[in-house]
BASEDO-679450 format. One record per residue: residue in one letter; y, x, z of N, C-alpha, C, CB in turn; residue number from 1. Coordinates in steps of 0.05 Angstrom, whole numbers, plus 32768, in hexadecimal, padded with zeros to 4 digits. Glycine has a CB too. Example, Ala and Ser with C-alpha at 12.3 -4.5 7.8 and 13.67 -1.06 7.14 Angstrom:
REM BASEDO-679450
<rec type="A" n_yy="7F8E" n_xx="8108" n_zz="809C" ca_yy="7FA6" ca_xx="80F6" ca_zz="809C" c_yy="7FBE" c_xx="8108" c_zz="809C" cb_yy="7FA7" cb_xx="80E2" cb_zz="80B5" seq="1"/>
<rec type="S" n_yy="7FD3" n_xx="8101" n_zz="808E" ca_yy="7FEB" ca_xx="8111" ca_zz="808F" c_yy="8001" c_xx="8102" c_zz="809D" cb_yy="7FF4" cb_xx="811A" cb_zz="8072" seq="2"/>
END
This chain:
REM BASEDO-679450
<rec type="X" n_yy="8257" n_xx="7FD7" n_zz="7FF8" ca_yy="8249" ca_xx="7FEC" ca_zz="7FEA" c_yy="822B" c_xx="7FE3" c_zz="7FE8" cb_yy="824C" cb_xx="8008" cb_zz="7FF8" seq="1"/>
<rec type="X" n_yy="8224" n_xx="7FE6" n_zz="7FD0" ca_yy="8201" ca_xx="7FE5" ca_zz="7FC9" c_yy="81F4" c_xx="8002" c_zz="7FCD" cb_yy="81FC" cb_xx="7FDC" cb_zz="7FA5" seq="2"/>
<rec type="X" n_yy="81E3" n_xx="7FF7" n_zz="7FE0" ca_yy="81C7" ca_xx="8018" ca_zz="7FDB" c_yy="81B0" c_xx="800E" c_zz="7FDB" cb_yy="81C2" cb_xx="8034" cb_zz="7FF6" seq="3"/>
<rec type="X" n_yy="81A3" n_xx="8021" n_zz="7FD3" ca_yy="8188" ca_xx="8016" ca_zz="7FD2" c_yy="8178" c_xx="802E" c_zz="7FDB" cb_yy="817E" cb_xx="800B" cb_zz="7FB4" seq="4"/>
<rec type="X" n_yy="815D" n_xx="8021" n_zz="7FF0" ca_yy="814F" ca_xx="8031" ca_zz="8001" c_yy="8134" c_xx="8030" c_zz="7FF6" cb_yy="8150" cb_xx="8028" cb_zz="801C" seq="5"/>
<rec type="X" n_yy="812D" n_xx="8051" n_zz="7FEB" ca_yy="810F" ca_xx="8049" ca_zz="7FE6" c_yy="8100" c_xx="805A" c_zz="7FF7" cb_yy="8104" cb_xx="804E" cb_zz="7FC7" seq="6"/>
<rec type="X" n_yy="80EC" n_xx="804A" n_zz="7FFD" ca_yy="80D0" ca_xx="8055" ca_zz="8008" c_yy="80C3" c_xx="8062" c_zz="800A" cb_yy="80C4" cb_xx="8051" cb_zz="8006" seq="7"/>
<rec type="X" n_yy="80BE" n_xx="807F" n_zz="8007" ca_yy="80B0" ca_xx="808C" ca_zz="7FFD" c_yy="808E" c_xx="808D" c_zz="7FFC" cb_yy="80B9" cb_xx="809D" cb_zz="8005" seq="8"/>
<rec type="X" n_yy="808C" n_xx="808D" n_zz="7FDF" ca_yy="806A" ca_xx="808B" ca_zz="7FD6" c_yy="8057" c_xx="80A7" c_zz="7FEB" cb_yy="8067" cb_xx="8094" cb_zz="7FA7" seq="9"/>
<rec type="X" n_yy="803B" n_xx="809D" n_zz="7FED" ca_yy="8025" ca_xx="80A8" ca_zz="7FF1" c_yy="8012" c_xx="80A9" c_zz="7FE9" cb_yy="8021" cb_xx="80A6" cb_zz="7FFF" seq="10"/>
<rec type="X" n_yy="7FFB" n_xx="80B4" n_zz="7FE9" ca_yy="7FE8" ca_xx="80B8" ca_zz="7FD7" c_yy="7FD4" c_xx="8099" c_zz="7FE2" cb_yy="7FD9" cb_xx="80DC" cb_zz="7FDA" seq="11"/>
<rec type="X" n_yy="7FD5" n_xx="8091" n_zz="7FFD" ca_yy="7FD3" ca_xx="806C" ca_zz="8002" c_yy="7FDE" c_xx="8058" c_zz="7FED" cb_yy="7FE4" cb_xx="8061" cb_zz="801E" seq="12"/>
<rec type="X" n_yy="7FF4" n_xx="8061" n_zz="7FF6" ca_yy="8006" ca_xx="804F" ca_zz="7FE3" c_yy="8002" c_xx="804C" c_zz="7FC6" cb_yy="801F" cb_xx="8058" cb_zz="7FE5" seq="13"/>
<rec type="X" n_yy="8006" n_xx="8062" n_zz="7FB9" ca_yy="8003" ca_xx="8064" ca_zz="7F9B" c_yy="7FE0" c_xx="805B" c_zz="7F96" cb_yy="800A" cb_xx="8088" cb_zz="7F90" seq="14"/>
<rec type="X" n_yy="7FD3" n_xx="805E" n_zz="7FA4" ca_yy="7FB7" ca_xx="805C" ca_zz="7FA0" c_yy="7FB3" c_xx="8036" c_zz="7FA4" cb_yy="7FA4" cb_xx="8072" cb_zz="7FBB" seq="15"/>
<rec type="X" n_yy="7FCB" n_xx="802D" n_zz="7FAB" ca_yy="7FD0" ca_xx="800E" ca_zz="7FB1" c_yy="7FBC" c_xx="8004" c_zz="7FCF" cb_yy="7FC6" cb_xx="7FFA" cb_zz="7F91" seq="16"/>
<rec type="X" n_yy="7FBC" n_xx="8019" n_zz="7FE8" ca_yy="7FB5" ca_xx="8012" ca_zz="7FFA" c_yy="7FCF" c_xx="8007" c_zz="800A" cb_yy="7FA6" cb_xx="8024" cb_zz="8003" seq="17"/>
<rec type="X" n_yy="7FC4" n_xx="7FF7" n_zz="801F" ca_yy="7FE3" ca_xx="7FE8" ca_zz="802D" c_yy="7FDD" c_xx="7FEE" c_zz="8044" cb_yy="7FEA" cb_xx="7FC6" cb_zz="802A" seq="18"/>
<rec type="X" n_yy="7FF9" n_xx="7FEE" n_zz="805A" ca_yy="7FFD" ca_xx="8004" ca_zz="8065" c_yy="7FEC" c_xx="7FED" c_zz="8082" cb_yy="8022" cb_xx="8015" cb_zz="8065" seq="19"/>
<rec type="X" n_yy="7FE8" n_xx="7FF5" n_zz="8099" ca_yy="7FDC" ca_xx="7FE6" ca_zz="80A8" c_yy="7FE5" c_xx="7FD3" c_zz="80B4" cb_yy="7FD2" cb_xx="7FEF" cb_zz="80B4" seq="20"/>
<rec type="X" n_yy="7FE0" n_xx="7FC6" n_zz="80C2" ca_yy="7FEA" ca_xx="7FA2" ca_zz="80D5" c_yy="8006" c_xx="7FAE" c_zz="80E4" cb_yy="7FCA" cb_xx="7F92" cb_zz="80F8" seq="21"/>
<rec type="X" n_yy="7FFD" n_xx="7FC3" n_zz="80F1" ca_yy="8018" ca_xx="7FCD" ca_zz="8104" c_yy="8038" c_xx="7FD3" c_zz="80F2" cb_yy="800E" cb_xx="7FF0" cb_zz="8113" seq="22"/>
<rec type="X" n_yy="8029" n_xx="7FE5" n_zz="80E3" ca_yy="804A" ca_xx="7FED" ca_zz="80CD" c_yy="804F" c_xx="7FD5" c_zz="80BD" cb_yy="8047" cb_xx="800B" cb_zz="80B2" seq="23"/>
<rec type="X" n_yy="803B" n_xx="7FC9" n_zz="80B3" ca_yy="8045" ca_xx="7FB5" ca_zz="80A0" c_yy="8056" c_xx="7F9E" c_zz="80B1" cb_yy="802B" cb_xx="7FA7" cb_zz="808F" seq="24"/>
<rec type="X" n_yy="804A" n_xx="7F98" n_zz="80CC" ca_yy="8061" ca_xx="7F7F" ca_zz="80E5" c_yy="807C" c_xx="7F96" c_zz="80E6" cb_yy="804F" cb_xx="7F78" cb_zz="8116" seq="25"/>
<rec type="X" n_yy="8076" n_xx="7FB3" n_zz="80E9" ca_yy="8095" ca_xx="7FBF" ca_zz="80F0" c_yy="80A4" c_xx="7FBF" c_zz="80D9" cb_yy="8096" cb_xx="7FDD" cb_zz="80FA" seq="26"/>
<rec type="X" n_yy="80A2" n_xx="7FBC" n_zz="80C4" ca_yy="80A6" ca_xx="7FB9" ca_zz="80A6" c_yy="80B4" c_xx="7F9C" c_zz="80A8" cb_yy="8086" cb_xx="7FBB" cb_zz="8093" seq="27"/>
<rec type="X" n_yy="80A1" n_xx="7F84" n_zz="80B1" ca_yy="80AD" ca_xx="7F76" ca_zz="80AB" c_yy="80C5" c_xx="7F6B" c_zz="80BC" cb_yy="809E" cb_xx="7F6A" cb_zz="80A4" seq="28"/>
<rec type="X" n_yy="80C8" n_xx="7F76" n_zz="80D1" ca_yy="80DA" ca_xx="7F72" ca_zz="80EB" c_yy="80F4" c_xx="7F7C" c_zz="80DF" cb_yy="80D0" cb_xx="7F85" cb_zz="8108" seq="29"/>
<rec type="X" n_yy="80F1" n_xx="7F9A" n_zz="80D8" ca_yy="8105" ca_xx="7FA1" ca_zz="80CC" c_yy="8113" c_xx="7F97" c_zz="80B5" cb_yy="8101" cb_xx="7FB3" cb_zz="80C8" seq="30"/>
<rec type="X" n_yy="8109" n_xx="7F8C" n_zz="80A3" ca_yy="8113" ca_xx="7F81" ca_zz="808C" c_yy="811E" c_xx="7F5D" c_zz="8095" cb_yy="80F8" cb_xx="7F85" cb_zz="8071" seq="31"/>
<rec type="X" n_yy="8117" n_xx="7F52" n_zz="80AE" ca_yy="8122" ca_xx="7F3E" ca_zz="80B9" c_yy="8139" c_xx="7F48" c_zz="80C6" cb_yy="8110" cb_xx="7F30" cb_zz="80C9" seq="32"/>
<rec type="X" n_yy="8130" n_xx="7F51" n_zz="80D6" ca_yy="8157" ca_xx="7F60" ca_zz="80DF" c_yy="816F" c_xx="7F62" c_zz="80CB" cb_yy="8157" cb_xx="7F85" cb_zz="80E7" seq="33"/>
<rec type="X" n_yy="815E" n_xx="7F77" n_zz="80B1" ca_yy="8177" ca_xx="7F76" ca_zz="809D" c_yy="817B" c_xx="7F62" c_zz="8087" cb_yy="8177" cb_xx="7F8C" cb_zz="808F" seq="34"/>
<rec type="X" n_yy="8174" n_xx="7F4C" n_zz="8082" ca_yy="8176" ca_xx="7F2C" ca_zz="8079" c_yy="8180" c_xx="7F1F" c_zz="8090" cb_yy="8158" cb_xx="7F1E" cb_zz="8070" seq="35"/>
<rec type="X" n_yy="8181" n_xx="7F22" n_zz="80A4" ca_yy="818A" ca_xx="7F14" ca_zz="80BD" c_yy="81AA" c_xx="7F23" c_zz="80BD" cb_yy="8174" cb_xx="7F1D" cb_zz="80DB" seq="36"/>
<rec type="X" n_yy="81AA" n_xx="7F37" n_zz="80BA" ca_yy="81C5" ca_xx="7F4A" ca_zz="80B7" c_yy="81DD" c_xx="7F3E" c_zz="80A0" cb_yy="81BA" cb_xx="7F6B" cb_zz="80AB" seq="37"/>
<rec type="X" n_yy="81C3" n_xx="7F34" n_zz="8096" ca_yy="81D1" ca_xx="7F37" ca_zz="8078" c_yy="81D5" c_xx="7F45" c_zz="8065" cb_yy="81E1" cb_xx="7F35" cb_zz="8077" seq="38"/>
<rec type="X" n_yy="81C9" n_xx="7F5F" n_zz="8064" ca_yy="81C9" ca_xx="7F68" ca_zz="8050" c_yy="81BA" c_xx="7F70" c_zz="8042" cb_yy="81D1" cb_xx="7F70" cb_zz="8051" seq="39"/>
<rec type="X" n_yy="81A7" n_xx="7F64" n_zz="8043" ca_yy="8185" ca_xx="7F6E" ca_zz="8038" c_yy="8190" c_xx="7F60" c_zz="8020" cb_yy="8160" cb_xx="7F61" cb_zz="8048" seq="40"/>
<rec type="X" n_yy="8189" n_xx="7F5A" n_zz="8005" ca_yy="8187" ca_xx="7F55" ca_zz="7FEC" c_yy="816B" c_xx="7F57" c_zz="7FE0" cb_yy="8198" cb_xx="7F65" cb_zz="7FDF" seq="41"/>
<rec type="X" n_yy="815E" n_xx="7F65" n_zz="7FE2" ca_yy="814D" ca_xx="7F67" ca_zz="7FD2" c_yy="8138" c_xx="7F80" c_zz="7FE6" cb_yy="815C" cb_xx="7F6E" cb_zz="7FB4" seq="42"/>
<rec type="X" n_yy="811B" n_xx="7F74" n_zz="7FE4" ca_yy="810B" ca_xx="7F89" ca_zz="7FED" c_yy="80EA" c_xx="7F87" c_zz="7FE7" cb_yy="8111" cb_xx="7F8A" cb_zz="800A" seq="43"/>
<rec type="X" n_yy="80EC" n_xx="7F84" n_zz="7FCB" ca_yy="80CE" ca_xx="7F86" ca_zz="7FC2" c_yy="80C4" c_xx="7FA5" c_zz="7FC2" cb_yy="80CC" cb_xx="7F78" cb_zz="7FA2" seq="44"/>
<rec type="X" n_yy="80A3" n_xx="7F9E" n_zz="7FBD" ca_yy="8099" ca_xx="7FB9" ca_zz="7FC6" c_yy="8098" c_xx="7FC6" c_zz="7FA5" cb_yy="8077" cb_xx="7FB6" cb_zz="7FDB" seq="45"/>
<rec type="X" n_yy="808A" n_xx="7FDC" n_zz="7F9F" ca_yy="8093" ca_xx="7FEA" ca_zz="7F85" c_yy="8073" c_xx="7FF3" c_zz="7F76" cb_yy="80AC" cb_xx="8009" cb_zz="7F8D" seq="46"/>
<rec type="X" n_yy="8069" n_xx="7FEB" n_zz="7F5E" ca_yy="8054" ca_xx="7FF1" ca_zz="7F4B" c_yy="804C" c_xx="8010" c_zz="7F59" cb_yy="8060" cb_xx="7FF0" cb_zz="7F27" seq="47"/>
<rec type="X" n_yy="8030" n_xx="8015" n_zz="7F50" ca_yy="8035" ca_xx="8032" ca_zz="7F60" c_yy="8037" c_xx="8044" c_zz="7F41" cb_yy="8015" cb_xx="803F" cb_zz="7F7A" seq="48"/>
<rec type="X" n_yy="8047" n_xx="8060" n_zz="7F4C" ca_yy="8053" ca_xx="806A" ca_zz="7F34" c_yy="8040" c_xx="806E" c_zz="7F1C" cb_yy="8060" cb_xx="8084" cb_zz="7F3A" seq="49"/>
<rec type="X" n_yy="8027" n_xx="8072" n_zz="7F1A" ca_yy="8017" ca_xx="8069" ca_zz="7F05" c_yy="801F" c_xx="8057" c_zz="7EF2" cb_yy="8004" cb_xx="8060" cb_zz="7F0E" seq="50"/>
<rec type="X" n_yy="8029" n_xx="8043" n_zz="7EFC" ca_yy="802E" ca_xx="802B" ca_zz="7EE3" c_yy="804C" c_xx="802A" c_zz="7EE6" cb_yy="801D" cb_xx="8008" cb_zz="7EE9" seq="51"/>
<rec type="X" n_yy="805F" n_xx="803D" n_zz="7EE9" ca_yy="807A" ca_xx="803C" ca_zz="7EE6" c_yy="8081" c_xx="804F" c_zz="7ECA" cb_yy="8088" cb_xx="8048" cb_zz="7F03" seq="52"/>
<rec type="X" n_yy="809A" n_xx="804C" n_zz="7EC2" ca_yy="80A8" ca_xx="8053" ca_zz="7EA6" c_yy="80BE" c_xx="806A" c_zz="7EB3" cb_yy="80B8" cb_xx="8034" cb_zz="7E94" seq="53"/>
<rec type="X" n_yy="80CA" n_xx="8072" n_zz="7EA3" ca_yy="80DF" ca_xx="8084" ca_zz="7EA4" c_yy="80E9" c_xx="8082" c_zz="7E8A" cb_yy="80D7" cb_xx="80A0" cb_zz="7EAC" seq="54"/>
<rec type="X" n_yy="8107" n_xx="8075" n_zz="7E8A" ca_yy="8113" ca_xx="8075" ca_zz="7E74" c_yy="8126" c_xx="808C" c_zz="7E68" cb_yy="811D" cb_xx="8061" cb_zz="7E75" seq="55"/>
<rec type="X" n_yy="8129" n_xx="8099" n_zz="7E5B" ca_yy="813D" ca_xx="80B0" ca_zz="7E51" c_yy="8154" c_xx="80A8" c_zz="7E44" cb_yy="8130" cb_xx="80C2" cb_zz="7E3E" seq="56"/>
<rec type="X" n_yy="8168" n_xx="80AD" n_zz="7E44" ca_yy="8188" ca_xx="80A6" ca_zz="7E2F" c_yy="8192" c_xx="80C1" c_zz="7E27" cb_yy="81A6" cb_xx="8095" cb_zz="7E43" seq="57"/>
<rec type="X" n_yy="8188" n_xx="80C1" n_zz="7E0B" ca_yy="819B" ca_xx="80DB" ca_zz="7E05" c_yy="81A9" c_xx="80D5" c_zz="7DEE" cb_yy="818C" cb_xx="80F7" cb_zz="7E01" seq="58"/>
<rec type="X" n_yy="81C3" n_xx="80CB" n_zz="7DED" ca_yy="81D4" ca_xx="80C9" ca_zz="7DD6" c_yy="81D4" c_xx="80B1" c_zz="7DD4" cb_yy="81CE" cb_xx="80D7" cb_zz="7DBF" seq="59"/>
<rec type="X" n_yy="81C4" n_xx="80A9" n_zz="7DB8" ca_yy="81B8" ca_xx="8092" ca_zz="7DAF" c_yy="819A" c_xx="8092" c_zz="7DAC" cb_yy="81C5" cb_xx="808C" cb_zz="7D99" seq="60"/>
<rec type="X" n_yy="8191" n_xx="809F" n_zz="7DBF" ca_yy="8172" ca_xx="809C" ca_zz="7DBE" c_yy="8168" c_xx="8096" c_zz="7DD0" cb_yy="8164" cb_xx="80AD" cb_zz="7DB8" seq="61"/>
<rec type="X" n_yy="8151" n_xx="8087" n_zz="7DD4" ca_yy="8147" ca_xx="8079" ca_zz="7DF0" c_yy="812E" c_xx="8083" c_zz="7DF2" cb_yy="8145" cb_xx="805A" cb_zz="7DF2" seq="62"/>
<rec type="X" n_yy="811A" n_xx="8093" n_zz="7DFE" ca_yy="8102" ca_xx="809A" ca_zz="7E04" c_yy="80F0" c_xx="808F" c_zz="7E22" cb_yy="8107" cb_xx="80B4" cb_zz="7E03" seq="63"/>
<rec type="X" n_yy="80DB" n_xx="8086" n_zz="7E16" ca_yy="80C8" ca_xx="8072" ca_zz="7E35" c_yy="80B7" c_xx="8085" c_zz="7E39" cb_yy="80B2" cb_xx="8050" cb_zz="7E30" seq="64"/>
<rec type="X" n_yy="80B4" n_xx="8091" n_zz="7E50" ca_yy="80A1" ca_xx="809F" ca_zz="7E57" c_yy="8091" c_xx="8091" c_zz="7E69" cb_yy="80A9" cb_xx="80B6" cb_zz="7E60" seq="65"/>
<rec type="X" n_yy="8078" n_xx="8096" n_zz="7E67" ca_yy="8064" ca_xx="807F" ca_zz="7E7F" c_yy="8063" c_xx="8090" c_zz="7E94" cb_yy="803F" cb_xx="8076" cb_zz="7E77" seq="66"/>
<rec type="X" n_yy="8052" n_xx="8085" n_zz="7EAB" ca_yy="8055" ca_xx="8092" ca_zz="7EBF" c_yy="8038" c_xx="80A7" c_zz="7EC7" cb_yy="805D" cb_xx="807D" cb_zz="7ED1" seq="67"/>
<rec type="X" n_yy="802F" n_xx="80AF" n_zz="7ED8" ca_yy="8032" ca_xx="80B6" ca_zz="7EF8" c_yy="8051" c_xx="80BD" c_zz="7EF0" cb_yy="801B" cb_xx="80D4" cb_zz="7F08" seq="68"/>
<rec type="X" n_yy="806B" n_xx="80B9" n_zz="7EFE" ca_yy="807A" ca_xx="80C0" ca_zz="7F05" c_yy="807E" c_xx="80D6" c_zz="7F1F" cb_yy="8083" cb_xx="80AD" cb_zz="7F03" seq="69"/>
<rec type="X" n_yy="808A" n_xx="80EA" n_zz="7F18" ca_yy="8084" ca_xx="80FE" ca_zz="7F31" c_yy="809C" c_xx="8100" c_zz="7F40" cb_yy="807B" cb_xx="811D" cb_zz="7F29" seq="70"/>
<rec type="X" n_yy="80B9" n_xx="80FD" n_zz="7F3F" ca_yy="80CC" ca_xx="8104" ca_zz="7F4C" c_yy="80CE" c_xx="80E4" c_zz="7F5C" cb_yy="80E6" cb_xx="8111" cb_zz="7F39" seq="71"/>
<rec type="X" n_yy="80E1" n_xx="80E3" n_zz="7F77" ca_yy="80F0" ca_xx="80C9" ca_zz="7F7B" c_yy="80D5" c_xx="80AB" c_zz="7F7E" cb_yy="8109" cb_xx="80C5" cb_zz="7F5A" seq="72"/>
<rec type="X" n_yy="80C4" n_xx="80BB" n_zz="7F85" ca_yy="80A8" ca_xx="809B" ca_zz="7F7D" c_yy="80B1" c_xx="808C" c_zz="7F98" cb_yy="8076" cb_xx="80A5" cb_zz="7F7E" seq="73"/>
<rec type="X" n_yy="80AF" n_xx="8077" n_zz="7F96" ca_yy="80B1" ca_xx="8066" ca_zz="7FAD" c_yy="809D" c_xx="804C" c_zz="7FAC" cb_yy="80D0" cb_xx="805C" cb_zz="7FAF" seq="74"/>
<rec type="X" n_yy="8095" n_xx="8040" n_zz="7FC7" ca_yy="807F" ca_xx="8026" ca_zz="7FC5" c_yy="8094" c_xx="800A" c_zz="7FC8" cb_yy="8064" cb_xx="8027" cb_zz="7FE5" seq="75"/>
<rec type="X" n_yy="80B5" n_xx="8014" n_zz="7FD5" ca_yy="80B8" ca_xx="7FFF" ca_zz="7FD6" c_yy="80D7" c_xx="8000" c_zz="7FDA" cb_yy="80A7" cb_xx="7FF3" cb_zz="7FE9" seq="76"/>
<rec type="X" n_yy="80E7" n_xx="7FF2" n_zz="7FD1" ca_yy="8106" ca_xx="7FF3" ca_zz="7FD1" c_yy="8109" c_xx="7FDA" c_zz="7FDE" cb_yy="8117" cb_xx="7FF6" cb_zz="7FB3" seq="77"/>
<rec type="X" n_yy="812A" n_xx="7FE7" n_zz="7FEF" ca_yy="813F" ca_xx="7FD1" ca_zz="7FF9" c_yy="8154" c_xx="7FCA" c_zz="7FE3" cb_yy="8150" cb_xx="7FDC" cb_zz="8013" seq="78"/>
<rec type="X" n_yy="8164" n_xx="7FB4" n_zz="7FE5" ca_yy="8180" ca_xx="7FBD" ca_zz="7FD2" c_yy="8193" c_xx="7FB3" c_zz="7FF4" cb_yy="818A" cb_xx="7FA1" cb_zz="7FA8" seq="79"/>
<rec type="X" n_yy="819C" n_xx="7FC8" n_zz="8001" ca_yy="81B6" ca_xx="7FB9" ca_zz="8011" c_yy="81D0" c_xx="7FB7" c_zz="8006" cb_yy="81BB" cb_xx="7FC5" cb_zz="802A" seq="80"/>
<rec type="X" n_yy="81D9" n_xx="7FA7" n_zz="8010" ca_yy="81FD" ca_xx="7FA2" ca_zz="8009" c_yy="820E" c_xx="7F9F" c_zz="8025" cb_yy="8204" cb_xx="7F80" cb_zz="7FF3" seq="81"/>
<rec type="X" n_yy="8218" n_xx="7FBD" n_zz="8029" ca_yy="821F" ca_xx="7FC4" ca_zz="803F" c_yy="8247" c_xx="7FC9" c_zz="803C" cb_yy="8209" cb_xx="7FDF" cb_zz="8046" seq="82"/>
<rec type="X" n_yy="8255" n_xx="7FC7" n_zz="804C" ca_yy="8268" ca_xx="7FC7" ca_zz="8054" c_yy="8272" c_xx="7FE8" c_zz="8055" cb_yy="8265" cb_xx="7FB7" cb_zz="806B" seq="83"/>
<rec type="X" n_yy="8265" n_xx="7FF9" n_zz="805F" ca_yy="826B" ca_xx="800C" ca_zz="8055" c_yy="8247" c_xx="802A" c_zz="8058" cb_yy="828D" cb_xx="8011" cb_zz="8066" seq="84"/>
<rec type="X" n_yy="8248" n_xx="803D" n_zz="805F" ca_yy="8234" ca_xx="804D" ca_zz="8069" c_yy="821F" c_xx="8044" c_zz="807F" cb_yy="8241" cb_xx="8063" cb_zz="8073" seq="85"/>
<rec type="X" n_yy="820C" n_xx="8049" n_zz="8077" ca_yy="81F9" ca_xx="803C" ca_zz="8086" c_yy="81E4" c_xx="804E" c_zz="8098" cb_yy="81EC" cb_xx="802C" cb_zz="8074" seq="86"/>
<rec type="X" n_yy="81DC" n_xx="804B" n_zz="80B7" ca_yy="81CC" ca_xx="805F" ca_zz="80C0" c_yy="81AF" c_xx="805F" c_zz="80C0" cb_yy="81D3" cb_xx="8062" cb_zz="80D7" seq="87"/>
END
């Protein structure tokens, strides 16, 4: 099973401040464990919602909306590929 874990944005974050020496080593500890696991795939950090899109599908019509995006914002996604539920 694929999931993907996002991050949740802050007004730091979106403002493109980075988070300090301590969280960013626990950050990276954690994302070595899960590449070490094996199942990390993918874990770049994310534009802040300012410069993100929102695409629409209705029918046969496609609409780009720019951003601040307000629902779901995240600074940074996992993709795991897990075996089954994950804690």
């Amino acid at each position: 099973m694929r999931v993907m874990v996002i991050v949740k944005a802050n007004k730091d974050s979106e403002a493109g401040v980075m988070p300090n020496e301590e969280i960013l080593t626990e950050m990276g500890k954690f994302n070595e464990e899960l590449v070490k696991a094996g199942v990390m795939s993918a874990g770049e950090g994310l534009h802040p919602s300012s410069k993100g899109k929102r695409v629409r599908f209705s029918g046969g019509k496609r609409t780009v909306i720019d951003g601040p995006l307000r629902r779901n914002q995240g600074t940074s996604r996992r993709l795991l590929d897990v075996a089954g539920e994950i804690d």
